[in-house]
C-alpha positions in Angstrom: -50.2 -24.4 -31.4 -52.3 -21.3 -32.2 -52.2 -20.3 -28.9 -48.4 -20.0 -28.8 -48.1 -18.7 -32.4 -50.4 -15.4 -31.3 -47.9 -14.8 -28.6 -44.8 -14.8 -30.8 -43.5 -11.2 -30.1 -42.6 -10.3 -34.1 -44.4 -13.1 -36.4 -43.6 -11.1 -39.4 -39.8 -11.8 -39.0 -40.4 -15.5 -39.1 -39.0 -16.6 -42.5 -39.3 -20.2 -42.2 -40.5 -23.1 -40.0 -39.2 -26.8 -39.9 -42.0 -29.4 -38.8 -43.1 -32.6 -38.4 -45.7 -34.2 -41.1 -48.8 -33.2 -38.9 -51.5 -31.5 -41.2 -53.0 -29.5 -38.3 -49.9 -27.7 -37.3 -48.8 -26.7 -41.0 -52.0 -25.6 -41.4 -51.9 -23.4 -37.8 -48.6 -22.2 -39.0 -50.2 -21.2 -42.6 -52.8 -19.1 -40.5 -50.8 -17.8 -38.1 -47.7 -17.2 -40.4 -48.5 -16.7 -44.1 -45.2 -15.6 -44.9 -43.3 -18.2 -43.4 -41.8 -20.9 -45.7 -42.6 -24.6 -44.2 -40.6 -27.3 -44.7 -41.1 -31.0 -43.6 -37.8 -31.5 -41.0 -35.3 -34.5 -41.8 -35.7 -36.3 -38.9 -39.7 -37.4 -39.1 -39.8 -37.0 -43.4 -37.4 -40.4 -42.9 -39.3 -41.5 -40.3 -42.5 -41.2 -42.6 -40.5 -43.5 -45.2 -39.4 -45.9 -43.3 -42.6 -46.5 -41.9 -44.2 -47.2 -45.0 -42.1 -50.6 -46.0 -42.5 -51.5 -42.3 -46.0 -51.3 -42.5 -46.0 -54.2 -45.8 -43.3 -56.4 -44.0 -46.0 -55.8 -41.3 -48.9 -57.0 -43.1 -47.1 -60.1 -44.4 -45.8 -60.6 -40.5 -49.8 -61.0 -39.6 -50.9 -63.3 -42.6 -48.6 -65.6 -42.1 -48.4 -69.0 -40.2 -46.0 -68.9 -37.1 -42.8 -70.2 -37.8 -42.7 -67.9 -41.4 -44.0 -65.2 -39.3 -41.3 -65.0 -37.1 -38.6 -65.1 -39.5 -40.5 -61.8 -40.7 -40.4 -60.3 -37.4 -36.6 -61.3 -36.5 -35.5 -59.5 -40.1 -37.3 -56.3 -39.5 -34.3 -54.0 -38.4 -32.3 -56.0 -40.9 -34.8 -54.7 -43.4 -35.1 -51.3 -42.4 -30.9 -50.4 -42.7 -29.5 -48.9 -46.2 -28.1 -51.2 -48.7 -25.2 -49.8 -48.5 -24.9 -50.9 -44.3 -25.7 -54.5 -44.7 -22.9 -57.0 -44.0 -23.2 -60.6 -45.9 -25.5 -62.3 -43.7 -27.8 -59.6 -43.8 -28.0 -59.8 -47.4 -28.5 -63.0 -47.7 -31.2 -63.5 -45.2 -32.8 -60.3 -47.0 -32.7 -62.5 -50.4 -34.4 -65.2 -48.8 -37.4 -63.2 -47.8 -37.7 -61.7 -51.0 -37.7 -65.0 -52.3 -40.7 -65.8 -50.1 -42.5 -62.4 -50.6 -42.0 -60.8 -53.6 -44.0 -57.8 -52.6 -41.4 -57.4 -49.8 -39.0 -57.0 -52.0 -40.6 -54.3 -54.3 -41.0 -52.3 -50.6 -37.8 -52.3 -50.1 -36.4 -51.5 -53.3 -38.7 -48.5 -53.1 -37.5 -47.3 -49.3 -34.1 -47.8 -51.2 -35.0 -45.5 -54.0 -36.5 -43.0 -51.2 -33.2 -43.0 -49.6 -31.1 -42.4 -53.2 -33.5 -39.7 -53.7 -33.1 -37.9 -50.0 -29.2 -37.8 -50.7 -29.4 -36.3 -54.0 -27.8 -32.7 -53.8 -28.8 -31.1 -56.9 -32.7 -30.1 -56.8 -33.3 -30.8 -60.7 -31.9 -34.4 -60.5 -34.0 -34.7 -56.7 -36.9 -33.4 -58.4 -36.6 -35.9 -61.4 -35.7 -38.9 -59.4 -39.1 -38.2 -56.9 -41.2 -37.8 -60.7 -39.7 -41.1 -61.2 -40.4 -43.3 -58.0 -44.1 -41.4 -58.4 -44.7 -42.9 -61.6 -43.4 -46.5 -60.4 -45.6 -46.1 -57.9 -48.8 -45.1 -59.2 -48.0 -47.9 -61.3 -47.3 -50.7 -58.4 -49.9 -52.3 -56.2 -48.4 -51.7 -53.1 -51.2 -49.7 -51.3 -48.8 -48.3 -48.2 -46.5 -46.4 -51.0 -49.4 -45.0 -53.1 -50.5 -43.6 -49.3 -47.1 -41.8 -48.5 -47.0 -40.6 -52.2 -51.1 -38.7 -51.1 -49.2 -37.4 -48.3 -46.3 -36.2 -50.7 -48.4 -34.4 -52.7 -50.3 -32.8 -49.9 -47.4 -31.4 -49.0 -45.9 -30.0 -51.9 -48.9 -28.6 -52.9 -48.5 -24.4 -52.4 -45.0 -24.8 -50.4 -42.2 -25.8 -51.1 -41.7 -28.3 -48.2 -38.7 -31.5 -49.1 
């Protein structure tokens, strides 16, 4: 990466640069580019999120007996799509997991908030919302969130990067 950011022709007219969540490139670009705004790009910022819930329907997938395992594994794109694209079967299988797995359910209710907070247009009411799921977090035992929220604030450290 540093290699082809010393061969950029004018560096100093580079005002910005969308990335992936990779900590060794943002910090070849901060070298190589000080001036340059970087901001995490749509596409793998989702990606991050959605990974996150997966990775606790995951861990309740491995410690579980067979048969309840599978069910687990069957609903995992089920569990993965927006509230607001489920159709009534969805739902209700959905219901029935977080029946079984309560901490399932608090994953997924976070991803949701994630998703209501990516949406948001105006930048006071996004910024408020993310103070909000921080705090819920911090207060939640859900280890998998409380990791994505160390990556959050890694990023939004000296940048402005969501």
């Amino acid at each position: 990466m540093e290699g082809y950011l010393d061969k950029l022709a004018e560096p100093q007219r580079v005002k910005g640069v969308a990335m992936d969540m990779h900590e060794p490139f943002r910090q070849a670009i901060q070298m190589s580019l000080p001036q340059a705004k970087i901001v995490a790009d749509r596409f793998h910022l989702i990606r991050r999120i959605n990974s996150t819930p997966d990775k606790v329907r995951s861990k309740l997938q491995e410690g579980n007996r067979k048969g309840k395992r599978r069910n687990l594994f069957k609903s995992r794109y089920t569990f993965l799509k927006r509230a607001e694209r489920l159709v009534g079967w969805e739902k209700e299988r959905l219901n029935q997991l977080f029946y079984r797995y309560p901490e399932l359910k608090r994953a997924w209710v976070l991803k949701e908030s994630f998703s209501a907070w990516y949406r948001e247009t105006c930048k006071s009411r996004a910024e408020e919302k993310l103070r909000l799921l921080e705090r819920k977090i911090a207060s939640d035992s859900l280890y998998e969130f409380k990791e994505l929220l160390h990556t959050f604030a890694n990023w939004r450290g000296d940048t402005e990067r969501f």
